[in-house]
N, C-alpha and C positions, 0 to 999 in steps of 0.2 A: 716231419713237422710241416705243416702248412704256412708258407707263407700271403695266404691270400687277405687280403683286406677286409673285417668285418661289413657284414651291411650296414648301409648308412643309417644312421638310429631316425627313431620315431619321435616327433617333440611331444613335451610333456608338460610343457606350460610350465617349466620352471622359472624362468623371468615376468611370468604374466603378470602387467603391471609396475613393471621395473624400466627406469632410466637407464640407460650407460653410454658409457663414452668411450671410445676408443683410439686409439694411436697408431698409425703406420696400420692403416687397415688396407691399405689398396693393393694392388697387385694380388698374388694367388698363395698368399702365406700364410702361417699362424695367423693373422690379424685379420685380413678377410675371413676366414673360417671360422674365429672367433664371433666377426661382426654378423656372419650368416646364422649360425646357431641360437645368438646371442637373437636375433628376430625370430625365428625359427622358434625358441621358446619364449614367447610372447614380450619381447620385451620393446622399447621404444628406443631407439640406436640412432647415436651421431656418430659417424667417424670422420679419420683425421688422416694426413696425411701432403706430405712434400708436392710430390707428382699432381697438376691439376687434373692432367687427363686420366691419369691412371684413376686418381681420384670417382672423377665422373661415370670411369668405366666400372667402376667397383661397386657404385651406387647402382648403375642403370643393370647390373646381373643379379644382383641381391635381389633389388625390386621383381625382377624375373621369376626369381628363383622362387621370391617368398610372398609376393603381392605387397609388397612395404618396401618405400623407400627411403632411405635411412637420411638423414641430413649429413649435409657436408660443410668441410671448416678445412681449408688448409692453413696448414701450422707447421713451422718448424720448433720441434722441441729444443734446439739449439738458443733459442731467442725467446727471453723471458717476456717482452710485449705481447712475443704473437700467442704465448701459453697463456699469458693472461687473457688475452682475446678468445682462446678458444675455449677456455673457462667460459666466459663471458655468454659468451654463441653458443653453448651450450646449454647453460642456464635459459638462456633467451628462447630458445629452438625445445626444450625438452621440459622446462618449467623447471625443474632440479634435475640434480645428478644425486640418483642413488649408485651407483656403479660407476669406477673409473677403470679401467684396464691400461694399464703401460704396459704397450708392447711394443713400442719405437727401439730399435739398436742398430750397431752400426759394427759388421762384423771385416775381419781380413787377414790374411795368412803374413805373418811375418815373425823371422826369428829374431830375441833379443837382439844379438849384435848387428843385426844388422836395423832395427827399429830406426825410424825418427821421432823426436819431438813430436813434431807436427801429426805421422801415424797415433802413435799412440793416446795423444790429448784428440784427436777427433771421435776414436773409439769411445772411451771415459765420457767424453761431453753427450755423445746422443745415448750411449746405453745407460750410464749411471747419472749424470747431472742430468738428463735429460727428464726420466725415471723421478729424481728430487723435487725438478724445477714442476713436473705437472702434478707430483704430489702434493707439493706448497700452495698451488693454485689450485686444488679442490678441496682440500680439507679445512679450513676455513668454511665454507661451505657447507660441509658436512658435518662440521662441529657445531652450529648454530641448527641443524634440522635434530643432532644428535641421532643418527643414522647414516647409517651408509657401509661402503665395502671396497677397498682398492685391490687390484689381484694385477700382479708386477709378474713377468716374463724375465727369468733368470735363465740359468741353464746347469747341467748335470757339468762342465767344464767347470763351472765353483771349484769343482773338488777331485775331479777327473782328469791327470796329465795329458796334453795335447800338443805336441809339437807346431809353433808357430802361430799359436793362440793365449798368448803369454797377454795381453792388452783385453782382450774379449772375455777371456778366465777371469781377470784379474775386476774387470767392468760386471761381470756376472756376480761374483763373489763379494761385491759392491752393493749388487743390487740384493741377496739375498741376505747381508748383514743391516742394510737401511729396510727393510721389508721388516724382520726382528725387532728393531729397535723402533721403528713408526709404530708398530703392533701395540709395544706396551705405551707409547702416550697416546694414543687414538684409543683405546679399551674404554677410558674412563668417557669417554664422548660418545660412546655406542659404536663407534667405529670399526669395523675389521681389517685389518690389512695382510695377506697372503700373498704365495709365489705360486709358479709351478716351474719347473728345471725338465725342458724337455733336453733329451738326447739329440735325436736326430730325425727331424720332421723333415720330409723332403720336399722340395718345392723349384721350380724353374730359376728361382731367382739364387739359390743356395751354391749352388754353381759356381756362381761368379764369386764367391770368398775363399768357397774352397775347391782345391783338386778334386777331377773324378775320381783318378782313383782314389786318395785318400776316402772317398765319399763311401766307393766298394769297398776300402777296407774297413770302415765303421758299421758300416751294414752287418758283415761278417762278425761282427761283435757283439750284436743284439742277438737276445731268448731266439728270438721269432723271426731270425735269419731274414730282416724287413726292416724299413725304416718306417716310421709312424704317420700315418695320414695325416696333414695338417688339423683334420678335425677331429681326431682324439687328442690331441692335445687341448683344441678348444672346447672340448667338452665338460676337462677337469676345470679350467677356466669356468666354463658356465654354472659346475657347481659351485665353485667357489665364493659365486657372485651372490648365488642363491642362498635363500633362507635354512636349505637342507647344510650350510656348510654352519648356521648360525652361532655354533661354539666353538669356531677354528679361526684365532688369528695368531701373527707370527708364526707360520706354519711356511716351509719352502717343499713342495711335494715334486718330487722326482715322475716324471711322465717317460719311463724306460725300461727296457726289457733286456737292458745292460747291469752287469754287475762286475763290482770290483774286484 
């Protein structure tokens, strides 16, 4: 079996036309790849993000990459002003937000008994309240244009045991029951709202939450003996933003080559 990494795809103008906004886009992870693709298939892109520099640097490579530079808004999804502000700056900078992407989380290895308080409510707050707090602040929004599309970053741990991921599982499985349940009151506003639950996208920053080896041995776990390019995962993302996903909401789609 091959474990080599498909060719980088072709864009196809699936967002041509399209607004989105993006969350913890900086650095070299889901959320960049997302925000790359996301321009790549024509769309018009804010992202967001803690890091100023990282920030700046994630604009000034996009722009490289794709001849467009996306606007930038730091925000911590922790602090309901600055969500509201970056609502705000978005609107301001994009004209509207057809597309929201919550991809901001906050992962880290620890077993119950040994958890704290403090560990565990900082996970919950940026993955799941975090996740709430920037869906509250666009859909309003998007219930007055009656249009639009949120697509939330969950993960295949919802549902999949993990040794020391009891707070991140538990934040995921958060996110994919508020994904559900947004779903059917946004319907009646034209609204869609979707997941996707990747496995195991590897990136420089993933590292630091979890052990190497634990990493090698999840590897070992996946179909395709590989861990997912950050940008097949943002790819199912990019569908889902698009018109082609246009009869799928409440839907949490598994991006993995892992099975139970």
């Amino acid at each position: 079996m091959s474990k080599t990494v498909p060719e980088y795809p072709v864009a196809k103008d699936l967002l041509a036309g399209k607004t989105v906004l993006i969350t913890a886009a900086a650095g070299t992870g889901i959320g960049f790849s997302t925000a790359r693709r996301c321009t790549e298939e024509g769309a018009t892109v804010m992202i967001s993000d803690l890091h100023e520099r990282r920030l700046g640097e994630a604009a000034d490579e996009i722009e490289r990459l794709c001849g467009r530079r996306p606007a930038t808004q730091l925000a911590s999804v922790t602090d309901q002003t600055q969500v509201d502000a970056l609502a705000e700056a978005a609107i301001g900078a994009l004209g509207h937000i057809d597309v929201l992407i919550n991809n901001a989380g906050l992962g880290g290895t620890a077993n119950v008994v040994d958890m704290t308080d403090e560990q565990w409510a900082a996970i919950l707050d940026v993955t799941l309240t975090g996740t709430f707090r920037m869906s509250r602040a666009v859909l309003g929004h998007m219930y007055e244009r009656e249009q639009g599309a949120i697509v939330n970053n969950a993960s295949v741990l919802a549902w999949r045991a993990q040794a020391g991921q009891s707070a991140y599982a538990a934040a995921k499985a958060g996110v994919g029951a508020l994904t559900r349940s947004t779903a059917i009151e946004a319907a009646e506003h034209g609204v869609r709202v979707n997941a996707v639950s990747p496995s195991l996208a590897m990136h420089k920053f993933l590292s630091k939450a979890i052990p190497q080896d634990t990493l090698d041995e999840l590897v070992e776990l996946e179909a395709f003996k590989r861990s997912a390019a950050t940008w097949e995962v943002a790819n199912v993302m990019v569908f889902l933003a698009s018109d082609y996903a246009s009869y799928m909401t409440g839907e949490v789609i598994a991006v993995s080559s892992q099975h139970p």
